[in-house]
C-alpha angles and dihedrals in degrees: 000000000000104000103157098130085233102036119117114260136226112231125196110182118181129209136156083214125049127108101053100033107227102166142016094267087061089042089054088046089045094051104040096046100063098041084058084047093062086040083069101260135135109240128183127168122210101204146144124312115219123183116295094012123123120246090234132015134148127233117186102345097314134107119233116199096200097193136172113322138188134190129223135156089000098298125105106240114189115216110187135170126255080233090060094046094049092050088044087045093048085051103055096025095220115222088189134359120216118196126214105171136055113216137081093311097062088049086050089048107039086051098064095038089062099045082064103037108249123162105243126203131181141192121231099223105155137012130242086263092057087058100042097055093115109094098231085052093056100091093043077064100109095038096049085052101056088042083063087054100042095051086043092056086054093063143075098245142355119224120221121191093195114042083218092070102047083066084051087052095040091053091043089072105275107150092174122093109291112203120180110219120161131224126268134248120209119184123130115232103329084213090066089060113102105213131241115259109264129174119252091260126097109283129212120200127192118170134182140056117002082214119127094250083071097064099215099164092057084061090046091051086055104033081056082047091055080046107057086049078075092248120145119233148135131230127207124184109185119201137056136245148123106299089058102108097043086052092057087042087054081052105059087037084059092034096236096126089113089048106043122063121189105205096188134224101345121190122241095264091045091041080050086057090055096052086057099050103038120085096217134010117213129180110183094193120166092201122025126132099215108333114235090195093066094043082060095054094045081063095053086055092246114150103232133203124206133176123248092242084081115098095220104036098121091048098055093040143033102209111253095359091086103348149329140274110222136196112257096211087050113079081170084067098052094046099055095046090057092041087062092042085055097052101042110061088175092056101058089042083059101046089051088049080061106035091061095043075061092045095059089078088067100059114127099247096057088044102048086038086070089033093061090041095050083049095051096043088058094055120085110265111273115273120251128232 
């Protein structure tokens, strides 16, 4: 094991999600690997094999171990043998593994690891809530919950992206080392980013997972609301999911179908476009950590509105300065906040100014700088000569 203060790691992260990104949790992977790449790391994820897909490939700089996968409930879940990791392990020769995804593949994982020793660190991206949203989950609720903490007692060092959070983790019954360290954000200059075409009327943009933790149909109550006070506006929701087709069946129910437009499953440049053409960005989850999706918007000088049921919403926004924190069980609420959004053009201008000036302490560099420290502080002290 490589222990020199200033050598180059190796870096095994492990995700069920990753390439494509498709969901936050990817989009975070995706972001941090190849930025410790350029830092002058080795990097590999182990992470989920879907048809036509290589077992193993590389993608700026970085190795990708693609391994037995299954799908259920519309998530990719890897399942792969001790045997696999270890001869993944044998190839990279992992100085430190970072995990990113609850599920078989980080027991598998975590089990080897120990069995040679390796410091082990994971980042607490989504509650027990978050993984028990299918219905026939939801009684395995408390048990799955007490599973998280078990295998988070069993590493180095638990990740938070809301420091909010890292008290919630710490109360839950962590006894490991509990960092917050927030997300990153990795767009180039916002102003280089020619927006999607839009229509003159007040636009509305959600984007992420069309899953019921997100509470979609709450925004689309309050968004018909804003409609029948004869104000003219658009709605786009951005993502795909299963609850897709009950949410265009709320639509026409609600006879939005000419207001609201879902554009599907973007990729991160032509999402980019959207930010920078909407007026406000909103996400009404009932369950979310920190909410990448809103620090994005927050660079691309959107005011955002997010519901209190979100760990990190206070974080993330100062109630009035460059956005609003709404009540999720008051569409009322919501509705007012973007009626007043609708009517003050100055304001939102203001809000967005702010929004970015928050966004600049999510930028990569800020966030790998106290990755690579939280690594190095887990290895044993160089040797010296």
């Amino acid at each position: 094991m490589r222990c020199a203060m200033s050598s180059p790691l190796s870096i095994c992260m492990v995700s069920d999600d990753f390439l494509p990104a498709m969901t936050g949790v990817g989009t975070h992977v995706k972001l941090v690997a190849p930025e410790l790449v350029r830092r002058g790391h080795r990097v590999c994820v182990i992470t989920t094999r879907r048809a036509g897909e290589a077992e193993v490939e590389h993608w700026e700089g970085v190795t990708i171990y693609r391994v037995r996968t299954l799908k259920a409930y519309g998530f990719y879940q890897a399942l792969p043998s001790q045997a696999t990791v270890r001869r993944i392990f044998q190839a990279i020769k992992p100085d430190i593994v970072h995990h990113h995804y609850v599920g078989f593949m980080m027991r598998q994982v975590c089990l080897v690891a120990e069995s040679l020793k390796l410091p082990q660190v994971s980042t607490f991206h989504f509650s027990a809530e978050v993984l028990t949203q299918p219905l026939p989950m939801r009684p395995f609720r408390g048990l799955v919950r007490q599973l998280m903490v078990n295998l988070n007692n069993r590493f180095d060092l638990v990740i938070a992206p809301s420091s909010n959070l890292a008290q919630q983790i710490r109360a839950g019954g962590v006894r490991t080392p509990v960092r917050f360290i927030t997300n990153p954000v990795v767009f180039g200059d916002s102003a280089d980013v020619i927006p999607a075409e839009r229509t003159p009327e007040f636009t509305v943009l959600y984007a992420g997972r069309l899953g019921p933790e997100k509470n979609i149909p709450y925004l689309l109550k309050a968004f018909s609301a804003l409609i029948n006070q004869e104000l003219k506006a658009t709605l786009w929701i951005a993502g795909g999911g299963p609850e897709g087709p009950a949410l265009r069946s709320l639509c026409k129910q609600l006879r939005l179908t000419s207001q609201v437009r879902f554009l599907g499953f973007l990729d991160h440049p032509t999402l980019a476009r959207y930010y920078a053409a909407c007026d406000v960005f909103v996400l009404p989850s009932l369950m979310e950590t920190q909410g990448l999706v809103v620090m994005e918007a927050m660079w691309f000088s959107r005011a955002v509105i997010v519901t209190r049921a979100i760990v990190s919403a206070d974080e993330l926004v100062e109630q009035g300065v460059n956005g609003y924190i709404v009540n999720p069980d008051s569409v009322a609420d919501l509705t007012q906040r973007l009626t007043t959004l609708a009517n003050d053009p100055a304001l939102r201008a203001a809000m967005g100014t702010a929004s970015h000036t928050r966004a600049g302490a999510y930028l990569p560099e800020h966030v790998v700088d106290a990755l690579q420290a939280s690594y190095r502080a887990l290895l044993p002290p160089p040797a010296h000569a």
